[in-house]
C-alpha positions as CSV (number, residue, x, y, z in Angstrom):
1,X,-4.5,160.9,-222.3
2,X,-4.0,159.4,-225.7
3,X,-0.8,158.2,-226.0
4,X,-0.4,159.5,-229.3
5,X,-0.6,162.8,-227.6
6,X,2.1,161.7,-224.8
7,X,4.4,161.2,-227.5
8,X,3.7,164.6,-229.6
9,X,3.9,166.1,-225.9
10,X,7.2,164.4,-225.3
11,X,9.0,165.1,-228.3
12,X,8.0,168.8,-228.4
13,X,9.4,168.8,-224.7
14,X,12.4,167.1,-226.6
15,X,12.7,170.0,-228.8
16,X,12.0,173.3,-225.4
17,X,15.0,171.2,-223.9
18,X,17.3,171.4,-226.9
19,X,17.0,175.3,-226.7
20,X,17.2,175.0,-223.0
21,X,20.1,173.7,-222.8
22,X,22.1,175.4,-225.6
23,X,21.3,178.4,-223.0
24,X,22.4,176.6,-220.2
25,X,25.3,174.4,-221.6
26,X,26.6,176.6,-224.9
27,X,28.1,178.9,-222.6
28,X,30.6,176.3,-222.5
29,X,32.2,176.0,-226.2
30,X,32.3,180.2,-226.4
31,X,33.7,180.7,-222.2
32,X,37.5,181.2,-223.5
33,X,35.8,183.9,-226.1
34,X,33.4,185.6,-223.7
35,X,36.7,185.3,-221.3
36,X,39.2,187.2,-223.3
37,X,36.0,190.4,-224.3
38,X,35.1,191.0,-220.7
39,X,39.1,190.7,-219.5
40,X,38.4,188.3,-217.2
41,X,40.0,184.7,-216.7
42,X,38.2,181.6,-216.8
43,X,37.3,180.5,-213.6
44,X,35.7,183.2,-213.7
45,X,33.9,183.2,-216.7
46,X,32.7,179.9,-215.5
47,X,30.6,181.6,-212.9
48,X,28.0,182.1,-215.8
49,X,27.6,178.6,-216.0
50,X,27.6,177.8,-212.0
51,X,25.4,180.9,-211.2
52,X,23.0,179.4,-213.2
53,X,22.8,176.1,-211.9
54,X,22.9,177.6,-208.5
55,X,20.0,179.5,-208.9
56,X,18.0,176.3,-210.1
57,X,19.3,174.3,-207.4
58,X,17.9,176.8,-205.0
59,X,14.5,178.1,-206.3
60,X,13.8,174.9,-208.5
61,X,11.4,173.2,-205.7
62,X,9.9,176.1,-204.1
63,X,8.8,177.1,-208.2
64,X,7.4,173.8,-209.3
65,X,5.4,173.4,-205.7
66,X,3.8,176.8,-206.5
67,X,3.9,176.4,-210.3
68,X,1.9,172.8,-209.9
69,X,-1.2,174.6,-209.2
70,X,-1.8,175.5,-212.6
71,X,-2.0,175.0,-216.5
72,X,1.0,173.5,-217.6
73,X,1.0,174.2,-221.1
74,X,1.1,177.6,-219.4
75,X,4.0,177.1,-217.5
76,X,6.1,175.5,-220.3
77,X,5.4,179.0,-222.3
78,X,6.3,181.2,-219.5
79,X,9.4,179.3,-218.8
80,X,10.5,179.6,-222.3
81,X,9.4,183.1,-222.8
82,X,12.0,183.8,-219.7
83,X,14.8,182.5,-221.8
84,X,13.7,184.2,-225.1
85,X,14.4,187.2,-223.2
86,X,17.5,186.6,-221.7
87,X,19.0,185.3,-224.8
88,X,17.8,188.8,-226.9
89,X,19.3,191.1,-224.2
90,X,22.1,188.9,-224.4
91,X,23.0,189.5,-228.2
92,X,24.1,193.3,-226.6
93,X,27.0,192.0,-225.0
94,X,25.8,194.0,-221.7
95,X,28.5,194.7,-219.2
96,X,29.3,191.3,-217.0
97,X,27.3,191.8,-213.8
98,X,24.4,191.8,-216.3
99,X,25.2,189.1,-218.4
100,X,25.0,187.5,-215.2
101,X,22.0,188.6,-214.2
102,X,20.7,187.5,-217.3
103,X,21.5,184.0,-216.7
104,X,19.7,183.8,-213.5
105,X,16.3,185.1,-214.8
106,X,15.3,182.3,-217.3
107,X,17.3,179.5,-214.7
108,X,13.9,180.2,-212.1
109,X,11.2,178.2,-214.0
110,X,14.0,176.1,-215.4
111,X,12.9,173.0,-213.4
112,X,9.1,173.9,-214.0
113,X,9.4,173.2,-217.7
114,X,11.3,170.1,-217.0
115,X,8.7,168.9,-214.2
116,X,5.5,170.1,-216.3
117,X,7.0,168.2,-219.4
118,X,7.6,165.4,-218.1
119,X,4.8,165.1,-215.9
120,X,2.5,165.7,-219.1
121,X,3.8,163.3,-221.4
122,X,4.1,160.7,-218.9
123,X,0.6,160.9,-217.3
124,X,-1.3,157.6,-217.5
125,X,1.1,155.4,-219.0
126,X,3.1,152.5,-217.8
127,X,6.4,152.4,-215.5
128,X,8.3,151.1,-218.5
129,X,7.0,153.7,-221.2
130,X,7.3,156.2,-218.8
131,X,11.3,155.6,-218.9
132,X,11.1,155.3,-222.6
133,X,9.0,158.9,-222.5
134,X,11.3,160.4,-220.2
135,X,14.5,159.4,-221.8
136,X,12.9,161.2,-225.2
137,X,12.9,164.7,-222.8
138,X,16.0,164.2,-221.3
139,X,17.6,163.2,-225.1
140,X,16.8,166.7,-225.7
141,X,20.0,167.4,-223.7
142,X,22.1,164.9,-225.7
143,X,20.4,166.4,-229.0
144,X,21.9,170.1,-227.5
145,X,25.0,168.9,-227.8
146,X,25.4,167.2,-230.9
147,X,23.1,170.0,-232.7
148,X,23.1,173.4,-230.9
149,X,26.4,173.4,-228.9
150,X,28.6,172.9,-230.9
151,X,27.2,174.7,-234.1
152,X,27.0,177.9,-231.8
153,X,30.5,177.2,-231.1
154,X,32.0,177.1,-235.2
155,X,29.9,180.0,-235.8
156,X,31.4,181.7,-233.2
157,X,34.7,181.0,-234.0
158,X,34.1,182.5,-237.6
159,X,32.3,184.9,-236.6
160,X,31.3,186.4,-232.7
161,X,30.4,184.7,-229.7
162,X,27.4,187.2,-229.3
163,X,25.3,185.3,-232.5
164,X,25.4,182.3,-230.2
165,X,22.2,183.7,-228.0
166,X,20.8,184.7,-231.9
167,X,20.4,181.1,-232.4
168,X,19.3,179.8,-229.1
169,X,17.1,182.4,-228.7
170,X,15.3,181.2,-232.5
171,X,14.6,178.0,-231.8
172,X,13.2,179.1,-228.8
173,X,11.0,181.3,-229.9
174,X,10.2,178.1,-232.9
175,X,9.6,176.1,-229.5
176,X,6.9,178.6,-228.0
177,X,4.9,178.6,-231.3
178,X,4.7,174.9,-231.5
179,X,3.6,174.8,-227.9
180,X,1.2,177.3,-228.5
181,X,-0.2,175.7,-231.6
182,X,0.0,171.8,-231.0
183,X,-0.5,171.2,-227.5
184,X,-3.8,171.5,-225.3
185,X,-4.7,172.9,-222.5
186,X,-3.3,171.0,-219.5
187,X,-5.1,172.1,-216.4
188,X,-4.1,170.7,-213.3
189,X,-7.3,168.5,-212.1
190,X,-5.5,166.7,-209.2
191,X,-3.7,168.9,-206.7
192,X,-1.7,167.5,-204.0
193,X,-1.1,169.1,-200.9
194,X,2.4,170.5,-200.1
195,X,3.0,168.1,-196.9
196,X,2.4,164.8,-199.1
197,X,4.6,165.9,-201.6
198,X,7.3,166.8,-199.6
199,X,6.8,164.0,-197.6
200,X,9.3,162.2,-200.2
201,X,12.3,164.0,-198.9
202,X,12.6,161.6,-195.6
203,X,12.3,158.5,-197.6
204,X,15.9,157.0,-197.5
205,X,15.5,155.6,-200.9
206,X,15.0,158.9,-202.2
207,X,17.8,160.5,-200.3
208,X,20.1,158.1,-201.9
209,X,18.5,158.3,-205.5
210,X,19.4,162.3,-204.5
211,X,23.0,161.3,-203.4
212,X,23.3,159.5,-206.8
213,X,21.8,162.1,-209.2
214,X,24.1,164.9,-207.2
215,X,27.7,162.9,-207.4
216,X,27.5,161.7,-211.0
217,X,26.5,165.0,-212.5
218,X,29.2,166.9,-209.9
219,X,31.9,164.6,-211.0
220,X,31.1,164.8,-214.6
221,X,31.1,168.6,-214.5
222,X,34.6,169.1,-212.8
223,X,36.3,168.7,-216.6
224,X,32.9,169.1,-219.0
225,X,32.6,172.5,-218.0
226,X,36.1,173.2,-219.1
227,X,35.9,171.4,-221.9
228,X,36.8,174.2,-224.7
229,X,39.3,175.1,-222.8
230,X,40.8,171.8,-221.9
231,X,41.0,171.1,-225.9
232,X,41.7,174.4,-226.4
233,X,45.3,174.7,-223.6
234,X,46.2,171.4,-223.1
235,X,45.6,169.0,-226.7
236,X,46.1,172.3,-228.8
237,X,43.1,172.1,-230.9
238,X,41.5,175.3,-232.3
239,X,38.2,176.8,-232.0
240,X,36.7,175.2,-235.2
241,X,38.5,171.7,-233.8
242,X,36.5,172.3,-230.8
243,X,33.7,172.2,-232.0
244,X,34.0,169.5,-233.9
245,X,34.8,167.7,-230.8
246,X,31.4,168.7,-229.5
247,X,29.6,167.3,-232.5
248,X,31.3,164.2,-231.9
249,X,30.3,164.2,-227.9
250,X,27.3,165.2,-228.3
251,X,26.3,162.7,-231.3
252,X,27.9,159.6,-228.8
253,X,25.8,160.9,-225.9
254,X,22.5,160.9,-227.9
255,X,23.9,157.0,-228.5
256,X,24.1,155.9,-225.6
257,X,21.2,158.3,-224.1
258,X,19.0,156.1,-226.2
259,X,20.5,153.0,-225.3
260,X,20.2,154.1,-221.7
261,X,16.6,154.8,-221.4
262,X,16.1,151.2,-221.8
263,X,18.6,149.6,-219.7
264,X,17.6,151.6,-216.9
265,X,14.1,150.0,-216.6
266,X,15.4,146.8,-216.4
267,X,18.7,146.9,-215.2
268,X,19.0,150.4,-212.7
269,X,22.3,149.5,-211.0
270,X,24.0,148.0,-213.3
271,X,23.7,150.4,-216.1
272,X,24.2,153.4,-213.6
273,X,27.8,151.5,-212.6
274,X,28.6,151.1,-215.7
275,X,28.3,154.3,-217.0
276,X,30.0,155.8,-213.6
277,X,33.2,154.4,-214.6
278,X,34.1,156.4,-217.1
279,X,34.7,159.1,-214.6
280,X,37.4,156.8,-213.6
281,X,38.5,155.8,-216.9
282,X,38.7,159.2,-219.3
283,X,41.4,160.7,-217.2
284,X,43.5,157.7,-218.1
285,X,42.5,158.3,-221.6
286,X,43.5,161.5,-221.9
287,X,47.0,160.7,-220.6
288,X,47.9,158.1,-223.4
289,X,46.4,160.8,-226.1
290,X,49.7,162.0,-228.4
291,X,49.5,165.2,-230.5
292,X,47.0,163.7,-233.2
293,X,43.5,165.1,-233.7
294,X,42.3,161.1,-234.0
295,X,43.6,160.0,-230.4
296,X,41.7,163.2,-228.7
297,X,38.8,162.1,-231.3
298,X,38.5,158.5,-229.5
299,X,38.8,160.0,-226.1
300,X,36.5,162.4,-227.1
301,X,33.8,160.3,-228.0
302,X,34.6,157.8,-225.2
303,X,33.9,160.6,-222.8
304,X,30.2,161.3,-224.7
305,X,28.9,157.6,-224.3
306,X,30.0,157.8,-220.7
307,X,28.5,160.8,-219.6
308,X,25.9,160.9,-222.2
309,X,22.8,159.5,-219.7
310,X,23.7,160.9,-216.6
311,X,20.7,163.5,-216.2
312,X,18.2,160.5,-217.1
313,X,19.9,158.4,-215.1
314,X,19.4,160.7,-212.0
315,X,16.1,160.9,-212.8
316,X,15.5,157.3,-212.6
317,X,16.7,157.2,-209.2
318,X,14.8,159.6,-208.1
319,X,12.0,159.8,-209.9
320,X,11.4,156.0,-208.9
321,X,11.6,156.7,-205.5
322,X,8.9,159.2,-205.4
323,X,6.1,157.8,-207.9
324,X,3.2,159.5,-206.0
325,X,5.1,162.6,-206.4
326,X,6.5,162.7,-209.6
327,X,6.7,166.7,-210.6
328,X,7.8,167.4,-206.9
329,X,10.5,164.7,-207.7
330,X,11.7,165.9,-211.2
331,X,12.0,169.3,-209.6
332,X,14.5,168.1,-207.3
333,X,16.5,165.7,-209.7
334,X,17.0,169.4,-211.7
335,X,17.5,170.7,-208.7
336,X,20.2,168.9,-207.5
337,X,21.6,167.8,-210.6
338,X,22.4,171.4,-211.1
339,X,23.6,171.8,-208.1
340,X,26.2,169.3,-209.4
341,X,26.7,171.1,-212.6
342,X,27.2,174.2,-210.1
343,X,29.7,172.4,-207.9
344,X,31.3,170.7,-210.0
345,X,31.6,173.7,-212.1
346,X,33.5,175.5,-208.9
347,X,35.3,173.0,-207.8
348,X,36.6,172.5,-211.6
349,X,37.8,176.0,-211.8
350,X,39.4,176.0,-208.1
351,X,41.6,173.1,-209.5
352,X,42.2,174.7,-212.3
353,X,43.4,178.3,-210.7
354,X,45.4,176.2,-208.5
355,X,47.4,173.7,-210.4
356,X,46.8,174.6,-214.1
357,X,44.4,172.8,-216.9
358,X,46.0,170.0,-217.3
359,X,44.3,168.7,-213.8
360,X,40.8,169.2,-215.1
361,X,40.0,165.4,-215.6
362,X,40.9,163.9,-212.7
363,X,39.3,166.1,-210.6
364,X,35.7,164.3,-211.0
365,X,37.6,160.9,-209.5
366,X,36.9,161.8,-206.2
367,X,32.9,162.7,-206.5
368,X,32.8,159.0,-208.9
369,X,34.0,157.0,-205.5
370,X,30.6,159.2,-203.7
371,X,28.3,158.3,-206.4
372,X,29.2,154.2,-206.0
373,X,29.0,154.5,-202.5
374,X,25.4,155.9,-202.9
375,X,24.7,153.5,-206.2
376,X,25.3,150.6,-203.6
377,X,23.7,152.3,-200.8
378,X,20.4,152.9,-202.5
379,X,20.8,149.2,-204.4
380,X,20.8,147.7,-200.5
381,X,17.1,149.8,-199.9
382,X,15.9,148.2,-203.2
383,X,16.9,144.4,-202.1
384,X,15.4,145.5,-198.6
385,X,11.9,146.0,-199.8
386,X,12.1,143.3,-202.4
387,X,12.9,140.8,-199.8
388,X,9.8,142.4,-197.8
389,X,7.6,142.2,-200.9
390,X,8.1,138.1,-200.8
391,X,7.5,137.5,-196.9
């Protein structure tokens, strides 16, 4: 493939992931909102988030194993026509079961874009430029949240949650024409066999890349998922404030997203440690904050270089572990890193039910120790095979 096209490829799949995740993530600045309409409180409202993850976690593998068979220009518009869909109905503020219900039907072939996407721009290019390509798909998530998120939010706050899923749903739709237009066919000419591909999950490097990918995002998601309502309960800000806030999260993470994507080639470990500490350290942060708008600002944007990379980071880990298996392996890092999102999500709101909001960052501490002890653990498999390598 032309690398001119692996670029166009990856920055369109820059652009599917924006609107992705505004579906998947936006839910976040408007929960408090969707909270108070439905009557509910907001641990449970965050089950819209956690469902959704769960459901990925679960049928993300089993989809891109079947899904691999064919066109995956194909597969990138079904999986965006699924949340065009579930972003109309949503507008209609349907009753909550099916709201829900909503949220799991696009969540199915949400790791088949990601795996197709990846898999396309990065085909037939070298281990460092497929970091560099990656990191462009996966900045799609940063992008969501300095763009999407929080603009869905302010216009939310002045107007009604429900024009939230208008706009997600646009640029959706935007996305599927500029697939449909600009990209080529993408048939798949080389198609492995079910048994090598899941031959990956007994590799021990692998299952610790997994252990990585799954305790980062988990420990992050314990307080991000409660983010609005963190701002919103315990540093007093409004709505509009809010959202501000996510601008300025979102714009840090696209920072050090970019900043990340090339570290990671070089320097795995190190940059994944380095960004793992801010688990430790934005609990702390928040403590010291007083009642101004500026010391939650510098928190704030603290918190959105630390947790900026951690999807690409997870799919370094695992994605290096498995290069003969690639799709099978981004499937998983979505997989699992939204099973994070899911648990952390739970175990976030559990906290929160139990011993108020004002817990909500520390509870990630415990899942940061889990994701060193695997950082270290898979680090160890790497100097293992190095040391082989020069016997």
């Amino acid at each position: 493939m032309d690398l001119s096209v692996n670029k166009r490829t990856a920055y369109i799949g820059c652009l599917g992931v924006i609107g992705i995740i505004s579906t998947e993530f936006g839910v976040i600045g408007i929960l408090p909102q969707i909270a108070e309409y439905y009557n509910i409180n907001i641990g449970t409202a965050g089950y819209l988030l956690s469902i959704f993850a769960l459901t990925i976690a679960l049928t993300g593998p089993f989809m891109v194993l079947y899904a691999s068979k064919f066109d995956k220009k194909k597969i990138m518009m079904y999986a965006l026509g699924l949340f065009f869909i579930s972003n109309f109905l949503s507008i209609f503020s349907p009753p909550f079961w099916l709201l829900m219900i909503l949220r799991i039907l696009p969540a199915i072939l949400h790791p088949a874009f990601f795996s197709m996407v990846i898999a396309a721009a990065t085909k037939d290019t070298s281990p460092q430029m497929q970091m560099r390509l990656t990191s462009i798909i996966i900045g799609g998530i940063a992008l969501a949240q300095v763009t999407l998120i929080p603009f869905t939010t302010f216009i939310a706050s002045i107007y009604t949650w429900q024009l939230s899923y208008v706009i997600q749903g646009l640029v959706i739709f935007i996305t599927l024409v500029i697939i449909y237009k600009f990209l080529p066919s993408m048939p798949n000419k080389e198609i492995k066999s079910f048994k090598n591909q899941l031959s990956i999950l007994v590799r021990p490097k692998f299952i610790a890349g997994t252990a990585v990918n799954l305790f980062l995002i988990t420990a992050w998601f314990c307080s991000y998922s409660y983010f609005a309502d963190y701002l919103s309960k315990a540093k007093g800000l409004s709505t509009q404030e809010i959202s501000y806030m996510l601008f300025l999260f979102g714009a840090m993470g696209v920072i050090s997203n970019f900043l990340a994507g090339r570290l990671l080639g070089k320097y795995m470990t190190l940059t994944t440690l380095f960004f793992i500490t801010g688990t430790f350290l934005v609990p702390f942060a928040f403590e010291y904050t007083n009642g101004s708008i500026l010391s939650v600002a510098l928190v704030v944007g603290f918190w959105g270089i630390m947790y900026g990379p951690c999807f690409l980071i997870g799919v370094g880990h695992m994605v290096s572990a498995a290069p003969d298996a690639k799709e099978f392996a981004n499937s998983l890092q979505t997989s699992f890193g939204n099973l994070g999102v899911s648990l952390g999500t739970a175990t976030g709101g559990w906290f929160i039910n139990h011993y108020g909001i004002l817990i909500t960052p520390w509870v990630g501490i415990g899942f940061g120790v889990l994701a060193i002890v695997a950082i270290f653990w898979r680090a160890r498999l790497d100097s293992r095979v190095f040391s082989r390598t020069l016997q």
